[in-house]
N, C-alpha and C positions, 0 to 999 in steps of 0.2 A: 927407369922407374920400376920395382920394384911390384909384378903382377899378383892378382889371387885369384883365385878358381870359385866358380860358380858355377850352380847347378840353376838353369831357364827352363821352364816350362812354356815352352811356345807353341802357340793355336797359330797356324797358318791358315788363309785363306782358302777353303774348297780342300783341303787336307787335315786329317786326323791329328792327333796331338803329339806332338814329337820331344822328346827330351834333347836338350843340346847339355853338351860342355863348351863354357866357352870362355875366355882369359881375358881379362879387362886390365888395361895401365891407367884408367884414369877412373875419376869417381863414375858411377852409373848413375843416371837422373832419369826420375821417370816421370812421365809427363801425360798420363791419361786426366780426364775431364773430373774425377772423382777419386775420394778418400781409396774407395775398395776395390779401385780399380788399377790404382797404381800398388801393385804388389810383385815382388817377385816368389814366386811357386816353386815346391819340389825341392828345397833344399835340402841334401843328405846330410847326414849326422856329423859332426867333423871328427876328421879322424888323422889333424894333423894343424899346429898351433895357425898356419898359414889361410886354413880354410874358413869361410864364411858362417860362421854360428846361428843356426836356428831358433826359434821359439822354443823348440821342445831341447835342443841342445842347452841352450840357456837357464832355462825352467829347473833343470837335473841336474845341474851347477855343474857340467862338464868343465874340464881343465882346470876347475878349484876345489873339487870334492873330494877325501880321500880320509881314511880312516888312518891314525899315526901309530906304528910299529914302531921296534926298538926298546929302550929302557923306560922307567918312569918319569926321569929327567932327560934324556939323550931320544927326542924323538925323528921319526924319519918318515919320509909319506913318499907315495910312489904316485902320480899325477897318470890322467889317460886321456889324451895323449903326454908324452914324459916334455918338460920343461926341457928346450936345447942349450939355454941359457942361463946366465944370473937374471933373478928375478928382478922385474923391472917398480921403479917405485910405486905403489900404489896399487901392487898387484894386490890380492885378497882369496885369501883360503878359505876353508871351512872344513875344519877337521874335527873327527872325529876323537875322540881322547878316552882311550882304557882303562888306564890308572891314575890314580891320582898320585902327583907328583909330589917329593919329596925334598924339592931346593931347585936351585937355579937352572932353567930348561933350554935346551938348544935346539933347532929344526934344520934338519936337512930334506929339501925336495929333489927327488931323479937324481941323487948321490950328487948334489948342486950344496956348498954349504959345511960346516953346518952353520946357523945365525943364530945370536942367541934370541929366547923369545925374552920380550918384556910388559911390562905394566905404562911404561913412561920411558921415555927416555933416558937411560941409563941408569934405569930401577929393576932389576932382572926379576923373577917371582922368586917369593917364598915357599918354604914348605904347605903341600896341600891349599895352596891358590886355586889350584886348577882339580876339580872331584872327578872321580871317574863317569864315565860315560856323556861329559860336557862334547857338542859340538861346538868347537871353540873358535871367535871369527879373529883370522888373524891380519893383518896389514900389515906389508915390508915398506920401509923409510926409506933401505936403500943400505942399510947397515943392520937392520933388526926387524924380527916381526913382533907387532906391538898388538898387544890383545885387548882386544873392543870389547869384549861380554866376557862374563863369567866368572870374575877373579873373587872369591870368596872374603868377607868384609875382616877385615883385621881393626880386633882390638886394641887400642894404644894402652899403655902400662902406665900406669897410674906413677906422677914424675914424685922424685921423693921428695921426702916430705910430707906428701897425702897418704891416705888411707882408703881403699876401695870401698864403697858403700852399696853400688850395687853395681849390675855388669854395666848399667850407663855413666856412671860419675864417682868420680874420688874427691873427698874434702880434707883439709887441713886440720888436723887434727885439735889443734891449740887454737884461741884467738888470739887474732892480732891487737897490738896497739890502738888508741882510738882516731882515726882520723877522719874528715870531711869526706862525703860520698864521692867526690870527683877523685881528690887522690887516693882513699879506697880502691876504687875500682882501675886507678893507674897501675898500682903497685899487684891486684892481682892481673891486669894485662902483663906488665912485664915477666911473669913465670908462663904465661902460654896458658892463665887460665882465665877466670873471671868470678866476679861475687855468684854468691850463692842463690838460687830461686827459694822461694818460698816452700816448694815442696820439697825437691832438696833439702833444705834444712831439717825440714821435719822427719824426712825419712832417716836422715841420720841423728836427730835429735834422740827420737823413740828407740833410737838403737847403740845410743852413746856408752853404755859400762860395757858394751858386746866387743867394739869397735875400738873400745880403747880413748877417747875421745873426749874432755876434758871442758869444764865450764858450758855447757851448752845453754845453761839457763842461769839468770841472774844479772844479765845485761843485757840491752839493747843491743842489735848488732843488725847492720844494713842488710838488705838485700836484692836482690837483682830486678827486681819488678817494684815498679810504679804503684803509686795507691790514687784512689778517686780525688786529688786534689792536685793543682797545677804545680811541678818542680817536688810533688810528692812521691817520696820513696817507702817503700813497704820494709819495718822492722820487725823484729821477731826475738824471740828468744827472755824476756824480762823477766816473768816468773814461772813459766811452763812452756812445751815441745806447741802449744796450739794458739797461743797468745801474740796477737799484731796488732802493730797500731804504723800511724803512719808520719814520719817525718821528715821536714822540708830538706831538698836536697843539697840546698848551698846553706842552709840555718843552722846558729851551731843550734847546741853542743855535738861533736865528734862523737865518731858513735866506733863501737868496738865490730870488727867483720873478721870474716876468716875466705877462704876461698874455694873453688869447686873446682874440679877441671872435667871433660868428659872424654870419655873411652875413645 
């Protein structure tokens, strides 16, 4: 079995306090009457993967803390004590990060590697994911280290067809045909987006000859919120950017929508 080294602070009886080194093959169990009293004392700082890790050792993130050198995407970290090995799953870094990166990033530890880093699972980062001076926590699967904090939020691109309206949501620029609120709101699920909110609307209503954006007012047209009545859906748009009323949601007449997506 496979021993490790500890450091004992042992009070002997009628003799002063003596430091032992001493080698254990099996677990240690300590067995005094109280919490404070079953402690082991005096353990040095470890200064090698095999040894016994202290509170203060622990505390300072010995063996996972290390500033990353190298390029903006090709990072490398020197561990202390140096990793003898591939990293085992689930191990956990916390690196420091200089530059921000510029595309897809790779880590080598103790010239172990390199791994790529990611977001996901076979989602490697983007440019400028990662800003300079992030300490970035990372987790290896076994195949990649996969980054817990920090990945800066990416906007989605507004899919075509729409028009960006502000940095939160893109609307369709035309109306649609008229149909019942249920398939409405089917046929905007299907493109990965959905009807428009009430405010929504308006923000691009008030902004329609800017935007390019086309019949905003002179019909009725669904949208994405409920009104104070049961199976009531809030419309919009009849003869001005401010004007709602509210209409049943399986009741005809069909009513004209168009759709939103967000960023």
């Amino acid at each position: 079995m496979k021993t490790h080294a500890i450091t004992l602070l042992a009070l002997l009886a009628g003799a002063p306090q003596l430091a032992a080194q001493v080698r254990l093959d099996r677990p240690l169990v300590l067995t005094a009457p109280s919490d404070s009293a079953r402690r082991v004392m005096g353990l040095a700082d470890a200064v090698d993967t095999t040894d016994a890790l202290n509170a203060r050792s622990a505390a300072r993130g010995l063996f996972r803390t290390a500033t990353a050198t190298g390029t903006p995407n090709a990072w490398t970290a020197a561990l202390a004590p140096a990793l003898a090995d591939t990293p085992t799953v689930g191990m956990e870094l916390l690196l420091r990060i200089p530059q921000m990166n510029t595309g897809t990033v790779t880590l080598a530890v103790d010239g172990i590697g390199p791994f790529p880093v990611e977001e996901a699972p076979g989602d490697g980062l983007d440019s400028a994911d990662v800003p300079a001076g992030l300490v970035a926590r990372l987790l290896f699967d076994g195949a990649a280290f996969q980054l817990v904090n920090g990945r800066a939020p990416r906007q989605r691109p507004c899919p075509p067809g729409f028009v960006a309206v502000t940095e939160q949501f893109c609307i369709e620029p035309d109306q649609r045909d008229t149909l019942d609120f249920r398939d409405a709101a089917m046929v905007c699920g299907a493109l990965g987006a959905r009807l428009c909110t009430w405010g929504e609307f308006y923000a691009a209503c008030t902004r329609a000859a800017q935007l390019g954006l086309n019949n905003m007012t002179g019909d009725w047209e669904w949208t994405n919120n409920s009104a104070n009545a049961d199976m009531g859906v809030r419309v919009v748009g009849y003869s001005s950017c401010t004007i709602a009323a509210t209409s049943g949601a399986l009741d005809p007449p069909a009513r004209n929508f168009r759709c939103c997506f967000r960023h």
